[in-house]
KOLMI-889807 format. One record per residue (C-alpha): chain; x negated, y, z negated. Coordinates in pm, whole numbers. Example, Ala and Ser with C-alpha at 12.3 -4.5 7.8 and 13.67 -1.06 7.14 Angstrom:
BEGIN
(A, (-1230, -450, -780)) (A, (-1367, -106, -714)) 
This chain:
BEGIN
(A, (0, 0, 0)) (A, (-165, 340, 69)) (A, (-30, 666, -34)) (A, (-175, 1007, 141)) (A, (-9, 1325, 58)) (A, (-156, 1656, 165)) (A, (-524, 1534, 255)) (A, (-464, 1304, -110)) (A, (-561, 964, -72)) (A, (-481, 691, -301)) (A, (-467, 362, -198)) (A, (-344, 118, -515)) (A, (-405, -274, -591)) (A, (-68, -383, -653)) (A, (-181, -784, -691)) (A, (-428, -730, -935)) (A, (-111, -548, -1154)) (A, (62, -870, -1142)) (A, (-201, -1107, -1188)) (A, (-393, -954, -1442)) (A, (-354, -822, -1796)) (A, (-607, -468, -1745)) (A, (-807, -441, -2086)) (A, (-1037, -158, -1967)) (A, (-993, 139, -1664)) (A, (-1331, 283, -1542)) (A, (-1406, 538, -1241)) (A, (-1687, 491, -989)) (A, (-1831, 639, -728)) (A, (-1923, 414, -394)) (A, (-2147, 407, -162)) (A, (-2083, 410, 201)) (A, (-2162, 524, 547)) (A, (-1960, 787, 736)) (A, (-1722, 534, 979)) (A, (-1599, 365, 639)) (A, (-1529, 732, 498)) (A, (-1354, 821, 822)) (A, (-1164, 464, 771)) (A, (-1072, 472, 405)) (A, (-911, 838, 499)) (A, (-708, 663, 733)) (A, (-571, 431, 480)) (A, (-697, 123, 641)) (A, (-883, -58, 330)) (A, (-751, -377, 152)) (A, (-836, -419, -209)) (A, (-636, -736, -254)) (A, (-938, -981, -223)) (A, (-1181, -783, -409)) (A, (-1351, -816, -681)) (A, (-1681, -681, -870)) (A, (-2031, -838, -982)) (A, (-2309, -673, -1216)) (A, (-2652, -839, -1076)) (A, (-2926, -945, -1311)) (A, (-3114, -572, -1258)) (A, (-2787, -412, -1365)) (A, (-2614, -293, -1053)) (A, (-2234, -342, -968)) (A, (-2159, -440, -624)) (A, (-1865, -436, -531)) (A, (-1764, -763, -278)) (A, (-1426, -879, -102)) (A, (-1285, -550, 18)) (A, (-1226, -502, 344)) (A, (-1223, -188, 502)) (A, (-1159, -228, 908)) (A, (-1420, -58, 1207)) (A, (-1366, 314, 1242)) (A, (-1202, 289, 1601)) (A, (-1386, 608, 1729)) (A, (-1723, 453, 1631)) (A, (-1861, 313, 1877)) (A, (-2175, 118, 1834)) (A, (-2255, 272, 1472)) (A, (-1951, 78, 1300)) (A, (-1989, -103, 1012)) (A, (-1934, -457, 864)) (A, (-1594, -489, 735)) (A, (-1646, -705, 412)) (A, (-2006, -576, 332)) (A, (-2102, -572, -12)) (A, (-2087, -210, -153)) (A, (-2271, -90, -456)) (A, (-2110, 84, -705)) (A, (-2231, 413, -872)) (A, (-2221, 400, -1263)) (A, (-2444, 513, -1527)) (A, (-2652, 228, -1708)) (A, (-2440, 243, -2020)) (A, (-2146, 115, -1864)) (A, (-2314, -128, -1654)) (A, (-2429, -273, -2021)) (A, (-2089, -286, -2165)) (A, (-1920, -407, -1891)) (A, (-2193, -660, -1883)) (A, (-2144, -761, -2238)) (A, (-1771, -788, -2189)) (A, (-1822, -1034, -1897)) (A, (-2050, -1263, -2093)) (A, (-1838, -1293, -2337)) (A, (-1612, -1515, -2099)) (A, (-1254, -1483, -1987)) (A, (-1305, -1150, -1804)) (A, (-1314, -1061, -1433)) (A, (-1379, -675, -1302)) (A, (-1159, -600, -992)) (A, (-1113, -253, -799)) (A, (-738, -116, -928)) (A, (-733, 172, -674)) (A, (-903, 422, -431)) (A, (-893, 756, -448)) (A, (-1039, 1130, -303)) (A, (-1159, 1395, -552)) (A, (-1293, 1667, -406)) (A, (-1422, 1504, -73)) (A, (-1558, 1202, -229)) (A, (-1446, 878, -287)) (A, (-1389, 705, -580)) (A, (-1297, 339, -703)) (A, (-1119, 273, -1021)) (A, (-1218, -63, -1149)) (A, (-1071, -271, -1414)) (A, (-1221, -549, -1656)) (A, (-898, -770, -1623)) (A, (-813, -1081, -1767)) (A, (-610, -1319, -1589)) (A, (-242, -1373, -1663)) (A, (-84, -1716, -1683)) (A, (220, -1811, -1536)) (A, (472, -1718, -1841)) (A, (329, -1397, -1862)) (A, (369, -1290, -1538)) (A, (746, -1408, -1547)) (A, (755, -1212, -1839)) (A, (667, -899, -1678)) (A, (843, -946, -1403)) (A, (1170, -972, -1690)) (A, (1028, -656, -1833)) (A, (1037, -453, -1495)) (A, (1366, -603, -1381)) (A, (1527, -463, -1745)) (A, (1392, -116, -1653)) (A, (1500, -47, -1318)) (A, (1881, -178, -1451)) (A, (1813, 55, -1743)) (A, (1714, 320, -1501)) (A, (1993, 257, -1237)) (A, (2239, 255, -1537)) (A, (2142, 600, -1657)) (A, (2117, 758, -1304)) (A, (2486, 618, -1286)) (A, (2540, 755, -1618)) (A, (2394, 1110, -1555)) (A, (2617, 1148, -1201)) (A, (2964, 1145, -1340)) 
């Protein structure tokens, strides 16, 4: 799903909302080349299959995202699923590292984003729901739209 609103990007994980319970939010920065800029601005990025790893000299890639070829690129596009390192200061590379040793605990990008002309990536250290849960949720969310269409009812008359 992408969302752009007056030169806004923001293009949201929706999967990793229902398959995950989301302990931790954190912003990044990413590096990329200029035809993945140009394609991320056009919305064409999938964050469903992505997911990040910290390497053993403390650097978070970022892996599994696919962003398509700028079409107006020509010979200076870029691989679509290329890994993509991820631009965060040491001391939350350490914690995040610390929380993924201690087991159970996945980091996965939650949404894209422009600020100011640059891109960002909000990643999340997740932990994976089971089956109950998730019909749980999905309980939870059908309950507040019928709250929600109930009081817009309500509020009309």
């Amino acid at each position: 799903m992408s969302k752009i609103t007056k030169q806004r990007l923001e293009i949201r994980n929706r999967k990793a909302h229902h398959s995950f319970i989301i302990m931790e939010k954190i912003e990044a920065g990413i590096s990329l080349v200029g035809s993945e800029i140009k394609s991320i601005r056009q919305g064409k990025i999938s964050l469903g299959e992505g997911w990040v790893v910290i390497t053993q000299n403390l650097e978070a890639i970022l892996e599994g995202v696919h962003i398509n070829p700028y079409e107006q690129a020509s010979f200076m596009n870029h691989d679509p699923v290329r890994r993509r390192k991820l631009l965060l200061h040491k001391k939350e590379l350490i914690k995040l590292a610390n929380h993924l040793q201690s087991g159970g605990m996945t980091l996965v990008p939650l949404r894209v984003y422009e600020t100011r002309s640059l891109i960002k990536v909000e990643i999340g250290l997740v932990r994976g729901k089971k089956n109950f849960d998730k019909r749980e949720s999905d309980k939870q969310n059908s309950a507040k739209k019928e709250i929600a269409v109930a009081m817009k009812r309500h509020n009309q008359k």
